[in-house]
C-alpha positions, 0 to 999 in steps of 0.5 A: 134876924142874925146879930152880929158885930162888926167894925165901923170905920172910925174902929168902934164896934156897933151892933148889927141886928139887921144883918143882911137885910136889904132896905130902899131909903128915898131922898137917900142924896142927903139929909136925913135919908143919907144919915138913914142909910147910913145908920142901917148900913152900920147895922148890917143893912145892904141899901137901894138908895133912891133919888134924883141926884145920882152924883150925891147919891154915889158919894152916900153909896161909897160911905155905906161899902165902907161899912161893908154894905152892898148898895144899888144907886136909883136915880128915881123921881119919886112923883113919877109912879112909873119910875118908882116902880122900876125902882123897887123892880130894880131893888129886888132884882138885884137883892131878892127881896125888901125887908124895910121900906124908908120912904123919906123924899120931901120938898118944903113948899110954903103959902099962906092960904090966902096965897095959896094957888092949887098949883102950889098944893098939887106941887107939894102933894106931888112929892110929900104925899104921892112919893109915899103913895107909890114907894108904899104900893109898889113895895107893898106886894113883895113884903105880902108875899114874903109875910114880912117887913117893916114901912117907915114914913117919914112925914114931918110935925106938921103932919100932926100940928100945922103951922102958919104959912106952911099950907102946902107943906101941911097940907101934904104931911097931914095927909101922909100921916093919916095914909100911915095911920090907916095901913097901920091898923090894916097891916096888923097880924100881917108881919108888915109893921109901919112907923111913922116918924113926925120930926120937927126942925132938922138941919137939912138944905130943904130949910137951910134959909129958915131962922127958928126960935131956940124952943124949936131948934134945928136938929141933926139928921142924924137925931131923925135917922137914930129914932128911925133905928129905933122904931124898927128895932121895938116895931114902934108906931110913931116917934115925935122927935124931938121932945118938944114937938111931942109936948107940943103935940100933947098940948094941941090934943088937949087944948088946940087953943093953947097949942095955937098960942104955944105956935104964936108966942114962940114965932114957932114958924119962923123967919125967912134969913 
């Protein structure tokens, strides 16, 4: 990698020791795929942004050139392989290769089980799980090929500690979670690192209508897209972010009986606005 500084638009300099390296970023339209390709884009990134909202992903496409990055605009379903597919074709079609992989689209779908419908499952699997699935397989080739390049999963805390009336959502993550662990260790020695990032609460429109307890406060997208930075500058295997997701985490390992009662008596799953 060739690091180099440039200036930002508000006149700061950043550091850019991605510089010219070419990424996809799903669910780029808002949230913490937008601030990911921006934060990457700050670094010298050239950015495919992919998702179904062109008009939002044009605006996202703009703040990336103002950081004198290159973008490609993909108006992609993510739990459609086929246009997945073209999505990545399209990527290396226009820059040649993909360094780094964001694979971020998600929906938030809540059930109790009780309630829960196969419906409801198949919805969630669609997008949290098999958008992932088919990002990773199609991209998977080329970064073989070239002998390098970086996939971050973006799944969510849930994908380590469930919470009650969030099944589908669970359900999904827990299985994204485990489909990172596993390429990990498969990838390894390869040139091919994969970090999986596992946020709690952010401040996204994906959960605009959820009140939450102060312990699990709403964080901002761009706390997410810094520790996404992060892992792939030190080719980290996970962050849990924030810290009291992690604590809650190691809590759960220890004892999933005293995790279940940090989730109750702090209403971790919050309430409907």
């Amino acid at each position: 990698m060739t690091a180099a500084n440039s200036t930002a638009p508000e006149g700061k300099e950043i550091s850019r020791p991605f510089q010219d390296k070419v990424a996809i970023v799903t669910g780029a339209s808002s949230g913490i795929g937008r601030a990911t390709a921006l934060a990457l884009a700050r670094r010298g990134v050239h950015v495919a942004l992919a998702a179904r909202r062109v008009n939002l992903l044009e605006g996202v496409a703009a703040e990336v050139q103002a950081y004198g990055g290159q973008t490609l605009v993909l108006p992609t379903d993510i739990s459609d392989p086929a246009q997945v597919s073209k999505m990545v074709e399209a990527a290396l079609e226009r820059f040649g290769r993909v360094d780094i992989l964001v694979t971020n689209t998600g929906v938030y779908l809540r059930s109790s089980v009780e309630e829960l419908t196969a419906e409801k499952i198949q919805d969630a699997m669609a997008v949290n799980f098999y958008g992932g699935v088919y990002a990773i397989l199609s991209v998977l080739p080329q970064m073989r090929s070239q002998g390098s390049g970086h996939i971050v999963v973006v799944t969510s805390m849930d994908g380590k500690k469930g919470l009650p009336l969030d099944a589908p959502y669970v359900s999904a993550k827990f299985a994204l979670t485990g489909l990172a662990e596993v390429l990990r260790q498969e990838l390894h020695s390869s040139g091919i690192y994969v970090s999986t990032i596992l946020p709690g609460r952010v401040d996204t429109g994906m959960i605009e209508d959820l009140r939450v307890p102060w312990i699990s406060a709403k964080i901002p997208a761009e706390t997410v897209a810094n520790a996404i930075v992060g892992a792939i500058l030190k080719h980290k295997a996970e962050a849990i972010i924030p810290f009291q997701a992690r604590l809650l985490v190691y809590l759960n390992t220890f004892s999933p009986r005293l995790g279940d009662w940090v989730v109750r008596h702090y209403h971790l799953e919050g309430w409907p606005e």
